[in-house]
C-alpha atoms as one frame of an Amber mdcrd trajectory, in Angstrom:
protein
   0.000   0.000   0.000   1.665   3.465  -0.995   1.844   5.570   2.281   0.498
   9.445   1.822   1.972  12.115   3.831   0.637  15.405   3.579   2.587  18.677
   5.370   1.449  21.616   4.315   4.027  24.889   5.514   4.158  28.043   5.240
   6.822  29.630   2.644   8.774  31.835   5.459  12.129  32.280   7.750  12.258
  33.723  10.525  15.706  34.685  12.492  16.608  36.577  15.508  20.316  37.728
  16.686  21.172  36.289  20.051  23.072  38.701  22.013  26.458  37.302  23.583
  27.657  37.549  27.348  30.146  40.438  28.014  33.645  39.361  27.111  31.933
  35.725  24.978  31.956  35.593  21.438  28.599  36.767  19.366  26.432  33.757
  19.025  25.152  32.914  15.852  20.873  33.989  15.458  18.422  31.488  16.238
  16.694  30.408  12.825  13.513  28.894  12.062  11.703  27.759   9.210   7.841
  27.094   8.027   5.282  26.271  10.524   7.912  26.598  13.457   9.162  30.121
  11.588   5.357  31.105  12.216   5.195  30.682  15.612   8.474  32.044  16.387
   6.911  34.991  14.591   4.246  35.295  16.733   5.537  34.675  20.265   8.385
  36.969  20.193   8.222  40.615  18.076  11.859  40.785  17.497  11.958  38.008
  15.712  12.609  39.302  11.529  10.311  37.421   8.893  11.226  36.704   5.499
   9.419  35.271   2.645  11.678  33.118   0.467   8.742  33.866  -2.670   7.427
  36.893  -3.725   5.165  37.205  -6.398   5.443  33.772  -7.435   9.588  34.328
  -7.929  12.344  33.508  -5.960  13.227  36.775  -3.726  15.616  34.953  -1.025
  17.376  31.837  -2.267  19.216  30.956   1.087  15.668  31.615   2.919  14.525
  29.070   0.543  17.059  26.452   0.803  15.938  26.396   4.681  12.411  25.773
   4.088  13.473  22.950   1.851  15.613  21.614   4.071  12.379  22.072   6.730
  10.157  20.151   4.794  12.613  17.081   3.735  13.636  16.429   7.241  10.039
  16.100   7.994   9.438  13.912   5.476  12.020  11.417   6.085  10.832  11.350
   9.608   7.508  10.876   8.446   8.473   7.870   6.348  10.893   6.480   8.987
  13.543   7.311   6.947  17.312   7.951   7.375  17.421   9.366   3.858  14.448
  10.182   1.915  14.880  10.582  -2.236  11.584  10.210  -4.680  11.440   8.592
  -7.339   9.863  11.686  -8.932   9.566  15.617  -8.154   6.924  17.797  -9.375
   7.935  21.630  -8.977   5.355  23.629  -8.948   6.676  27.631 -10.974   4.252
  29.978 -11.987   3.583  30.710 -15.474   5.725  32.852 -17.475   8.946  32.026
 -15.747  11.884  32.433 -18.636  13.713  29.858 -19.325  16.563  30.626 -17.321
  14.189  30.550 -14.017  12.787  27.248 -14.503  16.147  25.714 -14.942  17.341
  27.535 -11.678  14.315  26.642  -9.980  14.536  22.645 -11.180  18.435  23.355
 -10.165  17.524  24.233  -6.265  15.205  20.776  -5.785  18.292  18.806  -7.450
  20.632  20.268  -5.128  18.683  19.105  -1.837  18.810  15.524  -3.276  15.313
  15.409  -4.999  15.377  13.172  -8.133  13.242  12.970 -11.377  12.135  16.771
 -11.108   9.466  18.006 -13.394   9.156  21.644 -13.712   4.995  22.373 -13.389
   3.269  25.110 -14.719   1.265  26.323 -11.479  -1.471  27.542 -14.771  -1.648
  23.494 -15.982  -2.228  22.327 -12.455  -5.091  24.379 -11.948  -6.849  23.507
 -14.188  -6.238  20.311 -13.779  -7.010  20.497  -9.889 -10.530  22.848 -10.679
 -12.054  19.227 -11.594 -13.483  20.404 -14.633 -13.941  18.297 -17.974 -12.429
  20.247 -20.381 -12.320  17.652 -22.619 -14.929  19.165 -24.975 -14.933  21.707
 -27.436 -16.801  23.982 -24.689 -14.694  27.070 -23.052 -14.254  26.786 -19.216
 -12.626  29.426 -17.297 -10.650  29.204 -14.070  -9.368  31.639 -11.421  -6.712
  30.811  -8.921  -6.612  33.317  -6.137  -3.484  32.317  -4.439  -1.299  34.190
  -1.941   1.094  36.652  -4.317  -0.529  36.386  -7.941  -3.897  35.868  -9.638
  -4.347  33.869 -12.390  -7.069  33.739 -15.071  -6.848  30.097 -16.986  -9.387
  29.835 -20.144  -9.271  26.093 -21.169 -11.312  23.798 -23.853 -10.679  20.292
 -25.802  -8.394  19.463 -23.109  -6.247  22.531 -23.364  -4.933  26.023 -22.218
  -6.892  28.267 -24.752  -5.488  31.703 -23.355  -4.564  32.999 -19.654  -3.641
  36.373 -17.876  -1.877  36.870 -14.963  -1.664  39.476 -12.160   0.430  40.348
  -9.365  -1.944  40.328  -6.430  -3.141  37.993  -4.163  -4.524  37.946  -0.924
  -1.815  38.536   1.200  -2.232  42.029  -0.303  -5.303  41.935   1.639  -3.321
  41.377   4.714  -1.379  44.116   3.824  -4.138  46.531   3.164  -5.537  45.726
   6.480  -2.420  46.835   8.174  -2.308  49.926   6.908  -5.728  50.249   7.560
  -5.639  49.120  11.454  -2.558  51.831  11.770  -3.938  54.756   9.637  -7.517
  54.260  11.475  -6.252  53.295  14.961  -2.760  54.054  15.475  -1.837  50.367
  15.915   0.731  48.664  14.415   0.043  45.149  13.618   2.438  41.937  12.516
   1.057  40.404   9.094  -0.234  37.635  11.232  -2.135  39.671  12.840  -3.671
  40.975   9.769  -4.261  37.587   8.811  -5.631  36.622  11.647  -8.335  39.537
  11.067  -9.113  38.190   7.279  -9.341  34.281   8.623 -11.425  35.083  11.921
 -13.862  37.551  10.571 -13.264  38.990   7.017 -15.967  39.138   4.307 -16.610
  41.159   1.524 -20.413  40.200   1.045 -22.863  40.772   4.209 -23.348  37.633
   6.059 -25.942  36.399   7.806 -24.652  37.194  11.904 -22.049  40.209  13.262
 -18.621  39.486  13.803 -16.243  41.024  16.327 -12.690  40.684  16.681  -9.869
  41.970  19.030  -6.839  42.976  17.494  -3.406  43.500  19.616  -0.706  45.479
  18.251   2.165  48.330  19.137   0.570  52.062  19.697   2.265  53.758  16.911
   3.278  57.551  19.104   3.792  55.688  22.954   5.024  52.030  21.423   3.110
  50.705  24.087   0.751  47.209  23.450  -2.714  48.201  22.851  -5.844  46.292
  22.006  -8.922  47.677  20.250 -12.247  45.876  18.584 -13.129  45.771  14.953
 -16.460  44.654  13.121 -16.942  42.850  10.559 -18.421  46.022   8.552 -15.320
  47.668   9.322 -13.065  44.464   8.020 -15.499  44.040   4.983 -14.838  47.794
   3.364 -11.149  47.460   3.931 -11.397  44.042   1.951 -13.243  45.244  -0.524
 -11.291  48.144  -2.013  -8.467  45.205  -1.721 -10.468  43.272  -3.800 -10.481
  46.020  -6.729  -7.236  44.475  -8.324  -8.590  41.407  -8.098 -11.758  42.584
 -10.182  -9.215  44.139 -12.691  -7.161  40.869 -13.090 -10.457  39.502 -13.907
 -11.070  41.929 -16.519  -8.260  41.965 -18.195  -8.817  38.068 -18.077 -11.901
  38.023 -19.912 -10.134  40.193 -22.534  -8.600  37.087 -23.415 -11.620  34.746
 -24.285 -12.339  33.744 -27.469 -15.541  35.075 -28.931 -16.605  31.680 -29.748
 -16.346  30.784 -25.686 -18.252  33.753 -24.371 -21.364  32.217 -24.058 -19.715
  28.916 -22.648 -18.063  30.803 -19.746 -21.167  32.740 -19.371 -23.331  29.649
 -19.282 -21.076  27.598 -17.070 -20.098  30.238 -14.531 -16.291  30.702 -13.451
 -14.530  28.380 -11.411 -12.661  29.807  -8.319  -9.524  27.946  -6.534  -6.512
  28.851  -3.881  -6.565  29.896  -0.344  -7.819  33.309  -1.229 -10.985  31.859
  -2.796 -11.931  30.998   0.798 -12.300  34.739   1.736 -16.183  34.889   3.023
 -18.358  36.434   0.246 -16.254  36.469  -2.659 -18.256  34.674  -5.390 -20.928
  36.851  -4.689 -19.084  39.772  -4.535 -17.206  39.381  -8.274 -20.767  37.979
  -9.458 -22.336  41.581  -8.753 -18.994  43.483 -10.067 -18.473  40.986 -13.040
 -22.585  40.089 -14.019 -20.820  35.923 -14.510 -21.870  33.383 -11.589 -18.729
  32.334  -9.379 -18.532  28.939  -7.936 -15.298  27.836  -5.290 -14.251  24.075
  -5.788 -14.002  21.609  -3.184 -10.801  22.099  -0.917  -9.602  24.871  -2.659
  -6.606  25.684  -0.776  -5.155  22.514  -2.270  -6.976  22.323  -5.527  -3.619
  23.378  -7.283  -1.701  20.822  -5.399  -3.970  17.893  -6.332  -3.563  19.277
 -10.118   0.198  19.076  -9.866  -0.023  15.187  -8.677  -2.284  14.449 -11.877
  -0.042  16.789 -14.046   3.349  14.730 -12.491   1.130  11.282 -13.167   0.706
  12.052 -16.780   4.525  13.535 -17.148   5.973  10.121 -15.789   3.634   8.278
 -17.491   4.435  10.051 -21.455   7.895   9.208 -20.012   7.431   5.858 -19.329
   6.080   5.346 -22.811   8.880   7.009 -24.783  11.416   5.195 -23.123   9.355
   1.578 -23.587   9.101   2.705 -27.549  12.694   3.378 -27.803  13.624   0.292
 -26.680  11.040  -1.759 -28.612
């Protein structure tokens, strides 16, 4: 029986200089990586965050090579492993990496000892993951909201038929409720905390019960912890002027459809996937700013994973083949 194991991390480093005894050598900082990089994070506020990915692109390789490192270590322990090397790697880019990038990226997973890498475009596994039938000569169009980039994936007879992509996600909703909380409050706030705000009560459609929240931060004149209460009426207009690139992306998108499609997507609605597609509201919300019906897929925070598993499948698999018919 093939064993599963699933660990899903966060993409983030977090460090914080130790300071050395009078007359002792400086110490080296304490590092941490993913979920552990997280909690560090929030426990202690002079601990420095870094994403290794921005926007889809590498922004901090060595950041990177510590998640990696993170999330192998965990998965040999998982397997009860002294060593752990797959047979097979999919890497998941986003599309319209150059050349150049994908090779680098592919270059980083051979370097931790990952074997038979596949480079993925995040666009193909998607669509795949949506769990559409796209099979037919009928358009389909999906969106994947994901943490640093939007994209917009038209597909028919089993095929990419056009796409757009944008640089926004929803951790620029995180970010616009920071400023928010400090411009409106004085109160500083860590991007968790932000997070935490979108997760617990965000919306941007009216729901059916009130939501409160407390919100701790840093006073921004005495520097002093503070505390103060936001609604969820409060949360939901700060979300939705964060959700006007999102709208644009969208536009743009549907600049891309075929004319002979239209009526397909209009027919069958848009399909919505990644963790921003979970924000409270939001197929309601783009069906009144768009006039096309909205739908969220099952799991969608992993939709694009479960893509990338059928995508790696099929890659082995045309593999598999080529090799067999060379040697017959």
């Amino acid at each position: 029986m093939r064993r599963r194991l699933l660990l899903r991390e966060p993409s983030l480093v977090a460090t914080v200089e130790v300071q050395a005894a009078r007359g002792r050598p400086a110490r080296r900082p304490s590092t941490w990586a993913g979920a552990e990089a997280r909690t560090a994070c929030l426990e202690n506020p002079a601990v420095q965050a870094v994403r290794p990915i921005v926007r889809g692109r590498v922004a901090h390789p060595g950041a990177l090579d510590l998640v990696l490192e993170s999330l192998l270590r965990q998965a040999r322990a998982g397997y009860g492993l002294s060593r752990f090397f797959p047979a097979m790697t999919g890497l998941l880019v986003p599309y319209g990496l150059t050349e150049e990038e994908r090779l680098r990226a592919r270059d980083v997973a051979l370097r931790h000892g990952l074997s038979g890498v596949h480079v993925i475009d995040q666009q193909a596994a998607a669509a795949e993951g949506s769990g559409l039938n796209f099979q037919d000569p009928g358009g389909r169009m999906v969106v994947d909201f994901g943490g640093g980039k939007t994209s917009v994936t038209v597909l028919s007879m089993g095929g990419v038929v056009a796409s757009h992509w944008s640089d926004t996600g929803s951790l620029d909703l995180d970010e616009a409720l920071s400023r928010y909380v400090e411009r409106r409050h004085r109160l500083r706030i860590s991007q968790f905390e932000a997070e935490r705000i979108k997760i617990e009560i965000g919306s941007v459609y009216p729901g059916e019960r009130p939501r409160g929240i407390d919100v701790v931060g840093v006073q921004t004149r005495s520097g002093n912890p503070h505390k103060v209460s936001m609604d969820d009426g409060e949360v939901r207009d700060v979300l939705i002027d964060g959700c006007e690139p999102l709208v644009q992306a969208l536009q743009q998108g549907f600049k891309t459809v075929p004319p002979e499609l239209a009526s397909d997507i209009l027919r069958a609605g848009v399909t919505l996937l990644g963790g921003g597609a979970l924000l409270r509201g939001l197929p309601e919300f783009l069906g009144e700013r768009t006039g096309l019906r909205f739908h969220v897929v099952d799991d969608p925070l992993n939709a694009v994973v479960r893509g990338a598993v059928r995508v790696l499948w099929a890659s082995t698999r045309a593999d598999d083949e080529e090799r067999a018919a060379k040697g017959g």
